[in-house]
C-alpha positions in Angstrom: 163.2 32.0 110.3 165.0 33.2 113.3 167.1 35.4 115.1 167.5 33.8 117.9 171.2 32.4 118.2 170.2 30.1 120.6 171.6 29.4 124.2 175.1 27.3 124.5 172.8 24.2 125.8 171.2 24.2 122.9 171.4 20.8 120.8 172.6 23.4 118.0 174.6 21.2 115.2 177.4 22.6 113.2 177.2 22.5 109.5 179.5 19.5 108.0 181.8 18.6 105.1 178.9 16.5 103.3 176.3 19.5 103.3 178.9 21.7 101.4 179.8 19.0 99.3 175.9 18.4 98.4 175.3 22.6 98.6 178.2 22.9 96.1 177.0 20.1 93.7 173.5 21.8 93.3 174.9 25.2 92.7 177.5 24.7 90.2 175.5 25.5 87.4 174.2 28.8 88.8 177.1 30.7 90.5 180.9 31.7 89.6 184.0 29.6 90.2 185.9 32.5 91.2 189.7 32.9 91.0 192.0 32.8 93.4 194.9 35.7 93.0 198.5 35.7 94.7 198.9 39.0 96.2 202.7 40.2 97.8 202.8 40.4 101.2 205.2 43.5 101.2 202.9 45.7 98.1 200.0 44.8 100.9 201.4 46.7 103.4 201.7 43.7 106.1 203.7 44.7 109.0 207.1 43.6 109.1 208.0 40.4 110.7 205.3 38.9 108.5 206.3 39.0 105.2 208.3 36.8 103.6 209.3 36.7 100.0 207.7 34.0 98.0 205.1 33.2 100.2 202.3 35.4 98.8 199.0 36.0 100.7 196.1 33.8 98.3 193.1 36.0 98.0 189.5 34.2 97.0 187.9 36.8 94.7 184.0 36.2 95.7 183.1 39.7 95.4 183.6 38.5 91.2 180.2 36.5 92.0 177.4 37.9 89.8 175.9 40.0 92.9 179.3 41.3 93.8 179.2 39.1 97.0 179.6 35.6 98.2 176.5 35.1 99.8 174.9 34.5 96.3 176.0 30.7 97.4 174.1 30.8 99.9 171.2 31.6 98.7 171.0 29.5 95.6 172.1 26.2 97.9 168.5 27.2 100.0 166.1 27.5 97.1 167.8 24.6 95.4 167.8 22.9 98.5 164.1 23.6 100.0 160.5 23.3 97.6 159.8 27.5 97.5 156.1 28.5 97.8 154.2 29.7 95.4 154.2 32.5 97.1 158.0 32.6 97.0 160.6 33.7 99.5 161.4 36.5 102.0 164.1 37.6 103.4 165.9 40.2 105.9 169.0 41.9 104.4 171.3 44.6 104.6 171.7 44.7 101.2 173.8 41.4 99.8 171.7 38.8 101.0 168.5 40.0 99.7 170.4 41.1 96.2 171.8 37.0 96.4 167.9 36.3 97.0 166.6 38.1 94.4 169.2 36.9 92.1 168.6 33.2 93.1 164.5 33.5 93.1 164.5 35.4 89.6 167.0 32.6 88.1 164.8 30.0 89.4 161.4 31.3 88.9 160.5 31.8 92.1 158.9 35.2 93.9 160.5 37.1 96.1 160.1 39.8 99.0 163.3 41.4 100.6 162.9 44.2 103.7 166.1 46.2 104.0 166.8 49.2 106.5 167.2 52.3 105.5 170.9 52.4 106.3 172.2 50.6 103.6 173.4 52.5 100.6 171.8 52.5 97.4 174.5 50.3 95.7 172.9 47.4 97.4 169.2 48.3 97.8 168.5 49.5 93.8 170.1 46.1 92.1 167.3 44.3 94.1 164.3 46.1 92.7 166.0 45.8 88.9 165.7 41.9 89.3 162.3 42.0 90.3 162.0 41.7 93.7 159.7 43.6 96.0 161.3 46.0 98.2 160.5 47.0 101.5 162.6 49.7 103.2 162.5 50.4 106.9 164.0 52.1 109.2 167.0 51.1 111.0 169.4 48.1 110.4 169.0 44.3 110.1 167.3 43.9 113.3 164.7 46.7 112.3 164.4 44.6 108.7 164.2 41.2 110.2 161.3 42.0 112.6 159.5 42.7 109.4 160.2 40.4 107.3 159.3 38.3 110.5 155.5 40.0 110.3 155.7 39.2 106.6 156.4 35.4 107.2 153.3 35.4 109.9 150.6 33.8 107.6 152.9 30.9 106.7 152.7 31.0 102.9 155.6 32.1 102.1 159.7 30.4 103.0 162.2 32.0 105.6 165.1 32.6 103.8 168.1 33.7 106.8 170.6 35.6 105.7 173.0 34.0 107.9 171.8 31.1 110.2 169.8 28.2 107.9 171.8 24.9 107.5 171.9 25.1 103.8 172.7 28.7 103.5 175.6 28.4 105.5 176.8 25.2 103.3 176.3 27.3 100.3 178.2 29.9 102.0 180.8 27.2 102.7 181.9 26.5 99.2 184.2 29.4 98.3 186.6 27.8 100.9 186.0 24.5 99.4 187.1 26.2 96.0 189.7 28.2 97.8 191.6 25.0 99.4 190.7 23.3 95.6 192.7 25.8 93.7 195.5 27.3 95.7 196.1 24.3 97.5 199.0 24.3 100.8 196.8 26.5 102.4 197.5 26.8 106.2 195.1 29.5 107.5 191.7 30.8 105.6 191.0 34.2 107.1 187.2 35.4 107.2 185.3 38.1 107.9 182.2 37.4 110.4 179.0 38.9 111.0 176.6 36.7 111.7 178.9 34.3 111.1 177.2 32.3 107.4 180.5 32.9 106.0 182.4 32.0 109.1 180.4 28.6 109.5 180.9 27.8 106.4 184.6 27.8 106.2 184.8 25.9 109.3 182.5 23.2 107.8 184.6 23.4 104.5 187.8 23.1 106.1 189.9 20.0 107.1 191.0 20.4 110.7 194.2 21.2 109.9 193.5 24.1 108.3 193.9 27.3 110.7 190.5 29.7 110.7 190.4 33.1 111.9 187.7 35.2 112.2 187.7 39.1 111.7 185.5 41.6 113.2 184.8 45.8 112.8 184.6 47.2 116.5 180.6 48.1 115.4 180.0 44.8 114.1 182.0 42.7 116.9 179.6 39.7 117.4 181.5 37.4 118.2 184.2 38.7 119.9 181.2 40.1 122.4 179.9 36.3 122.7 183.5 34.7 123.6 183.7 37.7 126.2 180.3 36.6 128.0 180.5 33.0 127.1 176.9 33.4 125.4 175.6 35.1 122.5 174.5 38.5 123.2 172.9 41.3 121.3 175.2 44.4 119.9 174.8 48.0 118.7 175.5 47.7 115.5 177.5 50.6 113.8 180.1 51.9 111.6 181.6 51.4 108.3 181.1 47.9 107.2 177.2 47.7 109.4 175.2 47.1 106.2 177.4 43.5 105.4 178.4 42.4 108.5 175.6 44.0 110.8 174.1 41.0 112.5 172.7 42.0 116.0 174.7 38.7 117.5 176.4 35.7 116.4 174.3 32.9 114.7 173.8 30.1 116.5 175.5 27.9 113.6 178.7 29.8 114.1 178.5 29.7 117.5 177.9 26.0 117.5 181.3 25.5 116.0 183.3 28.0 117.5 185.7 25.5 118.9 187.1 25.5 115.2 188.7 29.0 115.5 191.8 29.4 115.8 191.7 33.2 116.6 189.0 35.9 116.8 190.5 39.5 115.9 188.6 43.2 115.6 189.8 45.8 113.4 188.7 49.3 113.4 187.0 51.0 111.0 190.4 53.0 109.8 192.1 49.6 109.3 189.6 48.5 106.9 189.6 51.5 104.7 193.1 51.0 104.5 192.6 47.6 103.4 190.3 48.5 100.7 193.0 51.0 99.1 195.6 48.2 99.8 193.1 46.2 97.7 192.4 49.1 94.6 196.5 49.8 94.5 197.9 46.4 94.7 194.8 44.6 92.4 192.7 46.9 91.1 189.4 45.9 93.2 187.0 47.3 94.3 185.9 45.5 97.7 182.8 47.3 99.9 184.0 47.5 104.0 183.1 44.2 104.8 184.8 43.0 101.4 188.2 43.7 102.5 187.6 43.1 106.2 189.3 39.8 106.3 192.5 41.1 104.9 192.6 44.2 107.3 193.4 41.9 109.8 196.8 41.3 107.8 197.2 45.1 106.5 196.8 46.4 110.2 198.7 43.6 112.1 195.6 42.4 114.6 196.2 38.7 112.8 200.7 38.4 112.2 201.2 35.3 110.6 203.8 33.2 110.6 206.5 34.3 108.1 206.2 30.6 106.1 202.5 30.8 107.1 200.2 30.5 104.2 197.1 32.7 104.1 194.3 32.9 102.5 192.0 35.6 102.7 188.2 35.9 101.5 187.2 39.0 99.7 183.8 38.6 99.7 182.0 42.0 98.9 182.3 44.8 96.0 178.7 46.6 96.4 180.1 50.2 97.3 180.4 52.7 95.2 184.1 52.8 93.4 184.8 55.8 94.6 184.3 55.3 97.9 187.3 53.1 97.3 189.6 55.0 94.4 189.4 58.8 96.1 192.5 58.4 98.3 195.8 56.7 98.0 196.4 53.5 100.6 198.5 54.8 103.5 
């Protein structure tokens, strides 16, 4: 387990079509098809100029997943994919990776430990401990956790299970686009929120190239934009609104190894996703956590303008907040 994204030189290989394919064939049985909804451009909010009628924007409704977040995938694809100790699994979370571990482990019969910092909100950090799972809590964010869990790991009985940046979590991660392009079909641009980049990665690898991907930052969570800017990976200060999803202290080296594939890199503020969320609750009636409705904020607030004919797809790929965090205000 690392956290080292690696230097460009690095022989680093992206994640490919067949390792979704195979990720998506071992999980079937375990996680959600999740629907796909049409949502109108102009009851979004999308800035004029790109909005057009009858060309809805096609959101993939992963925060329906039965740990309210996509990276559930991910995490069954690794412990279907790797043989688990019998001491089990640990993992470094902010909250949805090690409620996706937990899940996975107590499905599959299989222990688990998850470290989470302090900073995440109970939402996330209580469903763990109700499937079993032990909990460590320390102080900080996912850096802080992952320097733990990387003590934990020390005495080598026990598997690495990263969050964002392990070949078959990433092609676990991959297969909501692969359902995404399945379903809506015509789809010319799949828009993704990026931390670490797992969920980023995975697109890409899911994706036919020519199929537009754009990835979507906070300011606080901006790893990637920071890496394109210095033409390396580099750390971050994490902060803000959507830290405990998307609060990776720099790209993953599997993201960054592919990073050729995006079309465009965009960074919202944390203003522009709240509106997104209420976008979210007064057009559909969901509930998506910060990092949820990230993706779509880069419509809502105009950092990503499509074409008008443009079809977009957008992941929504979290719903662990509490509702009315979401449901107190009306969208502005």
């Amino acid at each position: 387990m690392s956290d080292d994204a690696g230097d460009p030189g690095d022989p680093v290989r992206p994640v490919g079509p067949d390792e979704v394919a195979a990720a998506h064939a071992r999980i079937a049985g375990l996680i959600r098809r999740t629907p796909v909804l049409a949502l109108d451009r102009d009851e979004l909010g999308i800035p004029d100029g790109a909005a057009a009628p009858g060309v809805p924007v096609v959101a993939k409704l992963d925060l329906l997943q039965p740990t309210g977040s996509f990276k559930v995938r991910g995490a069954a694809a690794l412990l279907t994919g790797v043989a688990v100790p019998a001491a089990g699994v640990v993992a470094a979370s902010g909250g949805n990776f090690g409620l996706a571990v937990a899940w996975a482990a107590a499905r599959l019969g299989h222990r688990a430990t998850i470290v989470v910092p302090d900073t995440s909100p109970r939402e996330k950090i209580d469903p763990i401990r109700a499937l079993g799972a032990t909990v460590e809590v320390v102080a900080g964010h996912y850096a802080q956790a992952f320097a733990r869990a990387q003590e934990l790991l020390a005495d080598g009985d026990r598997l690495a299970a990263h969050a964002y940046d392990h070949p078959a979590v990433v092609a676990g991660q991959g297969t909501a686009t692969v359902e995404l392009l399945a379903d809506a079909g015509g789809i010319d641009t799949v828009v993704v929120a990026c931390g670490g980049g797992g969920l980023l990665a995975g697109a890409i690898a899911a994706s036919p190239p020519e199929v537009r991907i754009v990835a979507v930052e906070t300011e606080g969570t901006a790893t990637l934009h920071r890496a394109l800017e210095a033409g390396a990976p580099v750390d971050v200060e994490v902060s803000g609104l959507a830290a405990s999803a998307l609060g990776a202290p720099r790209i993953g080296a599997l993201a960054w190894a592919a990073r050729e594939r995006i079309t465009a890199a965009v960074v919202v503020t944390d203003d522009d996703v709240r509106r997104a969320q209420q976008q979210l609750w007064s057009t559909a009636r969901l509930v998506a956590e910060p990092g949820g409705a990230t993706a779509l904020a880069a419509l809502t607030s105009g950092a990503y303008v499509a074409a008008p004919d443009e079809r977009v797809a957008v992941l929504v790929c979290g719903a662990n907040t509490h509702p009315a965090t979401v449901v107190g205000s009306p969208a502005t």
